[in-house]
C-alpha positions in Angstrom: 99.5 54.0 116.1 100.9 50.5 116.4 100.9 49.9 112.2 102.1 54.0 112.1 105.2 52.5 114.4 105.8 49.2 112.4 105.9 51.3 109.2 108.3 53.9 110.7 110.6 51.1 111.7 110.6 50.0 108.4 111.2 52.8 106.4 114.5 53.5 108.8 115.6 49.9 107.8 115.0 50.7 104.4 116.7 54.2 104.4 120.2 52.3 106.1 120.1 49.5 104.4 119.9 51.4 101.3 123.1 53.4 102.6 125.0 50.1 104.0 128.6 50.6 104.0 128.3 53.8 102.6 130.3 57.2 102.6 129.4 60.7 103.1 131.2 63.4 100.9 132.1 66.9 101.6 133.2 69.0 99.9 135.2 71.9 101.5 135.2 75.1 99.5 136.6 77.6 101.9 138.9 75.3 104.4 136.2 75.1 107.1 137.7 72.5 109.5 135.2 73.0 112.0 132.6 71.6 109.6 134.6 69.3 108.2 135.4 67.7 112.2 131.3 68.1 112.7 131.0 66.0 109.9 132.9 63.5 110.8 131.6 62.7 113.9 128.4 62.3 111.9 129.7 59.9 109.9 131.3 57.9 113.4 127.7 58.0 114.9 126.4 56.4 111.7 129.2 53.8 110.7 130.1 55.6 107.6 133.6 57.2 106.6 134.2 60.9 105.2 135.6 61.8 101.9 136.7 65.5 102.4 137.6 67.0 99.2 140.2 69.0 98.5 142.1 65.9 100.1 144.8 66.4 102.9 147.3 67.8 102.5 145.9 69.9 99.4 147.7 69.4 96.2 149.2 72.7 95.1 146.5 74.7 92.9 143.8 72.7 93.5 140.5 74.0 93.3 137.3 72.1 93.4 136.1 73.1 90.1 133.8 71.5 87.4 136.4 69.7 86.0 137.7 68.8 89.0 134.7 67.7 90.9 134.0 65.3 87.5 137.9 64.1 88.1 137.2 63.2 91.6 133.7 61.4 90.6 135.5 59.4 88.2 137.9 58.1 91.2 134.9 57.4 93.2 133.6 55.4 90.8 136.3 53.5 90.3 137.0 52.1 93.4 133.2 51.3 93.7 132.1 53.5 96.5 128.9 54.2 97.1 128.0 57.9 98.5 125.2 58.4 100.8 125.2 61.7 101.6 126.8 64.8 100.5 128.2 68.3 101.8 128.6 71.9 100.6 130.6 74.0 102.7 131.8 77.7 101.3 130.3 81.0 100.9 126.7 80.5 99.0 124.6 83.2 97.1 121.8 80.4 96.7 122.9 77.9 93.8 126.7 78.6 93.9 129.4 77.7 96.4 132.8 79.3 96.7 135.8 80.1 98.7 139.5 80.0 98.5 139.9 76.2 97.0 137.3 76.7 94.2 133.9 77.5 92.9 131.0 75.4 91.4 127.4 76.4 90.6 124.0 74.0 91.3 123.2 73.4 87.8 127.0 72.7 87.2 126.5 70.0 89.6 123.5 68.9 88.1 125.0 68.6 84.4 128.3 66.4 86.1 125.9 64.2 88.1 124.0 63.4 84.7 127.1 61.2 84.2 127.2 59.4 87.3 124.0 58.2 87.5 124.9 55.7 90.4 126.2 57.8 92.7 123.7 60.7 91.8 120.8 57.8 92.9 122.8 56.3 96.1 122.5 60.1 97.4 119.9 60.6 100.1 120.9 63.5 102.3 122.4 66.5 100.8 123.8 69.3 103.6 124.4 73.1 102.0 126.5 74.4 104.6 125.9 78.5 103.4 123.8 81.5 103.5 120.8 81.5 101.3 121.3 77.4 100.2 118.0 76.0 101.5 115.2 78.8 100.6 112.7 76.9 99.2 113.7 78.5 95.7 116.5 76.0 95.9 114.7 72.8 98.1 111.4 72.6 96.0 111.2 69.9 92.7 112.4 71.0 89.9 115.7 72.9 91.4 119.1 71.7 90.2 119.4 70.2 93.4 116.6 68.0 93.0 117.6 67.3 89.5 121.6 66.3 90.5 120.8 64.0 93.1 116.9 62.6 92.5 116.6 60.2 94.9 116.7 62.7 97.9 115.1 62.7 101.3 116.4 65.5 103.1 118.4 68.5 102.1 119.3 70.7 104.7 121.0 74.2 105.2 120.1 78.2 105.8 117.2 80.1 104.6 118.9 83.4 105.4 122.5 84.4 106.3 124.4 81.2 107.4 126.6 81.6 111.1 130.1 81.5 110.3 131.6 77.6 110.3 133.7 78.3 113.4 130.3 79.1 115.8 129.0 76.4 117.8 125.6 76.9 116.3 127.3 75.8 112.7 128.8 72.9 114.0 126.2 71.2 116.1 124.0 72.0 112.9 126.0 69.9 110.4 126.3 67.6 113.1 123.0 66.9 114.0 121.1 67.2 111.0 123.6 64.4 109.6 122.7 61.9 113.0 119.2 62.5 112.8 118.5 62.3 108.9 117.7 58.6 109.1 115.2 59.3 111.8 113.8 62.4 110.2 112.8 60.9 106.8 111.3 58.1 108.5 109.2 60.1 110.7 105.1 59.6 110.9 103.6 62.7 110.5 104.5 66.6 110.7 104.2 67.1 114.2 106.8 64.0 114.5 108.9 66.2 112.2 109.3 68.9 114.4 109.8 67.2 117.5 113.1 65.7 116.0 114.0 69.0 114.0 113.9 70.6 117.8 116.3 67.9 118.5 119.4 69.5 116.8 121.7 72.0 119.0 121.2 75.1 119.3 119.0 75.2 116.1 116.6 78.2 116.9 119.7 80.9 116.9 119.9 80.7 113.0 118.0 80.8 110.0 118.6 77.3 109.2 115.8 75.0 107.3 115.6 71.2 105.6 113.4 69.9 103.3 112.2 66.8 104.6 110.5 63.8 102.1 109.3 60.8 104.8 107.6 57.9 103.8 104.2 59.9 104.6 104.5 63.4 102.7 106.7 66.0 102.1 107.6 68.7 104.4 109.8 72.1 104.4 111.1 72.5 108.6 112.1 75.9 109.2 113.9 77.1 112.6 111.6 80.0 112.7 108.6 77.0 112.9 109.9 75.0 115.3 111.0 77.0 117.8 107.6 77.7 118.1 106.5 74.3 118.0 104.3 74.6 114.5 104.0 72.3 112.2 106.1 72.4 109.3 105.8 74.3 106.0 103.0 72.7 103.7 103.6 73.7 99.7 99.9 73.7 99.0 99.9 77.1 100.8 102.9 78.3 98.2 100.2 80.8 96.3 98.5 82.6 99.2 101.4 82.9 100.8 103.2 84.0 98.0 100.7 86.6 96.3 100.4 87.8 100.7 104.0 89.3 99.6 103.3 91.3 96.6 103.6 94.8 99.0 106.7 93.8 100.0 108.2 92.5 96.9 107.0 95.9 95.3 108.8 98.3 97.9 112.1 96.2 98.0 112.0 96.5 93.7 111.7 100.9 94.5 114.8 100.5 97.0 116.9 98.3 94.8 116.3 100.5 91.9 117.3 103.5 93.4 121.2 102.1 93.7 121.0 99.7 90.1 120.5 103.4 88.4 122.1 105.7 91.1 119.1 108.3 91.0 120.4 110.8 93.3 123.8 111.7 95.5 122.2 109.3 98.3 122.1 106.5 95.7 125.2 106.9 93.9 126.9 104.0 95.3 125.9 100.6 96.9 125.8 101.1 100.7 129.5 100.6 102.4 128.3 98.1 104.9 127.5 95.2 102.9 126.3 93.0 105.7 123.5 95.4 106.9 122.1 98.0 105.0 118.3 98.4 103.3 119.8 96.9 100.1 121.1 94.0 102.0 117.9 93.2 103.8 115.9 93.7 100.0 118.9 90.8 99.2 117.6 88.7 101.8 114.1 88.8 101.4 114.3 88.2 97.6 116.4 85.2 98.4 114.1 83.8 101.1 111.3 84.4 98.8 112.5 84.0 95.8 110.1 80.8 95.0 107.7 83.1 94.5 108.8 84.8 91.6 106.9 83.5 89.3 103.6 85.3 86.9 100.7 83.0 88.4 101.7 84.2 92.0 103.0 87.9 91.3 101.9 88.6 87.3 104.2 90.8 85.6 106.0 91.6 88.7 108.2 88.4 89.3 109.7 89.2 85.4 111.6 92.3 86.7 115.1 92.4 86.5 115.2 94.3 89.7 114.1 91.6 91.5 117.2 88.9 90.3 119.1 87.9 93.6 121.7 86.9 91.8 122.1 90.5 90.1 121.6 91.9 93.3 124.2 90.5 95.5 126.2 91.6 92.7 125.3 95.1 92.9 125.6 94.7 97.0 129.9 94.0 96.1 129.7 96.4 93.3 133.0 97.7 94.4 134.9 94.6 94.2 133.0 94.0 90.8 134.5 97.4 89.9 138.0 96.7 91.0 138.2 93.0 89.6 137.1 94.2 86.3 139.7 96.9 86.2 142.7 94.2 86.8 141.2 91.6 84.8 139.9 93.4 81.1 142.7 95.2 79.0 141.9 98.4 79.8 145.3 100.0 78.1 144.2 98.1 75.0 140.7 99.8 75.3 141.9 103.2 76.0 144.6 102.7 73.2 140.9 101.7 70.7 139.7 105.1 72.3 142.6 107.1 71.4 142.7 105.5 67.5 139.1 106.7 67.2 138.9 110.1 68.7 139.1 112.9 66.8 137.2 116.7 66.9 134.2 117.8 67.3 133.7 114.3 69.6 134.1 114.8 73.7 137.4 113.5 75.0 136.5 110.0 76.8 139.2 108.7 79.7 138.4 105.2 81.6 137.5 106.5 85.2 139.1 104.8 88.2 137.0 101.9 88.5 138.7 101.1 92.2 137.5 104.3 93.8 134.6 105.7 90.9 130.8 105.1 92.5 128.5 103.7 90.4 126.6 106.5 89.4 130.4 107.8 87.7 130.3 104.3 86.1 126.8 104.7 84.6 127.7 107.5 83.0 130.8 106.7 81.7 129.3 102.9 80.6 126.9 105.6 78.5 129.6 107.9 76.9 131.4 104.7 75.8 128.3 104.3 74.1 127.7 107.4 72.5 131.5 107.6 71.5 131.5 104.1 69.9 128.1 104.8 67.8 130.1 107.7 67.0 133.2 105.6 66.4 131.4 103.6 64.2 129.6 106.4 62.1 133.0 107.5 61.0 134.5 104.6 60.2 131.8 103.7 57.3 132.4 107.5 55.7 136.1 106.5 55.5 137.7 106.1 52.2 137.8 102.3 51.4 141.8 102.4 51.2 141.6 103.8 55.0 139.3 101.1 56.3 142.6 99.0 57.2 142.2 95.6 59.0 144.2 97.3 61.7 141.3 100.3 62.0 138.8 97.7 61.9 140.0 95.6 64.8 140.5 98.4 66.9 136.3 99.6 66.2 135.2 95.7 67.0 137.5 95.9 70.4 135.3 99.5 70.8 132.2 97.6 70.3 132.9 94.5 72.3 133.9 96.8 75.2 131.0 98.7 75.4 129.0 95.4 75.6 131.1 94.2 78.3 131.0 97.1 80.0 127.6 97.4 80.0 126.5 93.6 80.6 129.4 93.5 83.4 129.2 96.9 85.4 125.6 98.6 84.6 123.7 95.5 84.1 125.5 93.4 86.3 124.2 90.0 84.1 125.0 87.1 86.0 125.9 85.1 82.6 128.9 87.7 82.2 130.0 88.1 86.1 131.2 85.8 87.5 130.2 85.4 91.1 133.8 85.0 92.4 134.3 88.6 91.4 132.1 89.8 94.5 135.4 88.6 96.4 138.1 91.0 96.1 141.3 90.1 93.9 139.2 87.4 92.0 141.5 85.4 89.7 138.2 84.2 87.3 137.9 85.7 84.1 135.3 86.8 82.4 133.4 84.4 79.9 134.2 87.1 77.3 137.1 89.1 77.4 138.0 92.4 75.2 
């Protein structure tokens, strides 16, 4: 116990001394000044100062973008400061963080960090202050986390549905976890662990977790854990644990299935209530679990597209997806393409109102666009050569490129095409491709 203690001691030197005269960075994606005030009595408690980002007061049209976050890293650099630890604070769908001053993805991060490799090494404690931002999908080696910043010891946020920044639990959370990060990275053993982990305020009324790397082993602390005073998480029990949910992951693929493809008048549209509903809690599992998606813990299973989180919370907010892509495509120009290329026998095709349409009206009209552009396209090769104008042809590759988009954005709901900001109503963020 005595050498246990000396080494403990130790590694605490080592992890502040690494840190001396060091600066913790936040960045503040949706104006949370609760956080941000949490934060900085962190950084009092631990003799560092706090970068808050966008600055005060915010420069008109800021937003903490890529290229903005790289602009800021830059300054950073510059002036030779060295980062110890840094904060995500917006709303989180697991890997991305937005809100009303911007919106940045993990592996975006991870990319920008590859050219600061000083301050991506200095970082030791990384807080992800939104729902769904510390599952072990996102904590465990290999993540884009892990890859930004490798020289991490702790990285700490929810596992489930993050409190909002103004409640007390939030607060003492960012607080806490901050204070104690030196301690818990320097602790002995597992049972050491939780005994500081039940040290943070009010930490058992959320769905908060932290991966934990002390000078011993690795650990993953869940709330759930140590309120009950068990050891933490140990990830050579991933497999069992994850082929133990097989069941489960099978009956929340049936559910979300039945609203992706709107099978009947109960599933034509995405529940109302997107904060609690069965597609909601199917969200939440697959996000808590989502580690386990992999063939050599569920086979063929954890291929599914039904089972993609990220598609999922997009089919949750399909009504907003619905809305934004109505303001933000050329719909006129697409129904003037329609209206070039109609003629009889073929069924007259009008764009639906994709503010007030349910998805199962979308799905079907995403599958007449289809028919009408194969169509489309059929009689555009008989055409004389002399009436295959440049004109006529534009018009039949702005048909075709619709019906892509259409169907990548609204029935598919890919990810790669929608952009998560469009689950927010009145997104400004356009599409990657555009028609």
């Amino acid at each position: 116990m005595k050498n246990s203690s000396v080494y403990t001691l130790f590694f605490v030197v080592i992890f502040l001394t690494n840190n001396c005269l060091a600066d913790i960075l936040f960045l503040n994606f949706n104006r949370n000044t609760s956080a941000v005030k949490a934060a900085q009595r962190a950084a009092r408690t631990r003799g560092e100062r706090l970068i808050v980002l966008p600055p005060s007061p915010r420069p008109r049209d800021y937003k903490l973008n890529p290229d903005q976050l790289t602009s800021e890293l830059e300054n950073i650099r510059r002036q030779h400061i060295v980062i110890s630890s840094v904060v995500f604070s917006g709303h989180d769908g697991g890997g991305f963080f937005s809100g009303h001053d911007g919106t940045i993805e993990s592996f975006q991060v991870n990319r920008i960090m590859r050219d600061f490799p000083d301050i991506a090494a200095s970082v030791k404690t990384l807080v992800l202050r939104g729902c769904y931002s510390a599952t072990l999908n996102q904590v465990q080696e290999g993540s884009s986390w892990r890859q930004a910043f490798p020289n991490l010891h702790l990285i700490a946020g929810w596992e489930g549905r993050a409190p909002s920044s103004e409640r007390q639990s939030s607060k003492e959370y960012v607080e806490d976890i901050l204070t104690l990060a030196p301690q818990l990275v320097a602790a002995a053993d597992a049972t050491q662990v939780t005994r500081l982990y039940r040290q943070i305020g009010l930490y058992d009324t959320t769905h908060n977790a932290a991966w934990i790397r002390t000078c011993q082993d690795s650990f993953y602390m869940r709330s759930e854990d140590a309120a009950h005073n068990r050891d933490p998480f140990s990830f050579s029990d991933m497999s069992s644990l994850c082929s133990s949910k097989r069941s489960e992951f099978e009956e929340k693929k049936q559910i979300i299935e039945s609203y992706f493809y709107a099978v009947d008048d109960a599933h034509q549209n995405p529940p109302s209530n997107t904060s609690s509903s069965e597609l909601r809690s199917a969200y939440s599992m697959l996000r808590q679990w989502e580690h386990c998606l992999k063939p050599e813990y569920l086979g063929a299973l954890a291929d599914s597209p039904m089972l993609n989180p990220d598609m999922i919370i997009r089919l949750i907010f399909f009504k907003n997806v619905a809305g934004n892509f109505a303001r933000l495509m050329d719909l006129p120009g697409l129904q003037a393409a329609i209206g070039a290329f109609w003629t009889p026998p073929m069924s007259p095709l009008t764009l639906p109102d994709f503010r007030h349409a349910t998805r199962a009206q979308v799905n079907h009209w995403i599958t007449s666009l289809g028919e009408f552009t194969a169509q489309a396209q059929e009689n555009f090769s008989h055409l004389p050569v002399l009436e295959q104008t440049p004109e006529k042809f534009r018009l039949l590759a702005k048909l075709r490129l619709a019906y892509s988009l259409s169907n990548n954005i609204l029935h598919r709901l890919e990810p790669e095409y929608l952009p998560f900001s469009w689950v927010e109503p009145g997104s400004t963020t356009q599409s990657r491709l555009r028609f």
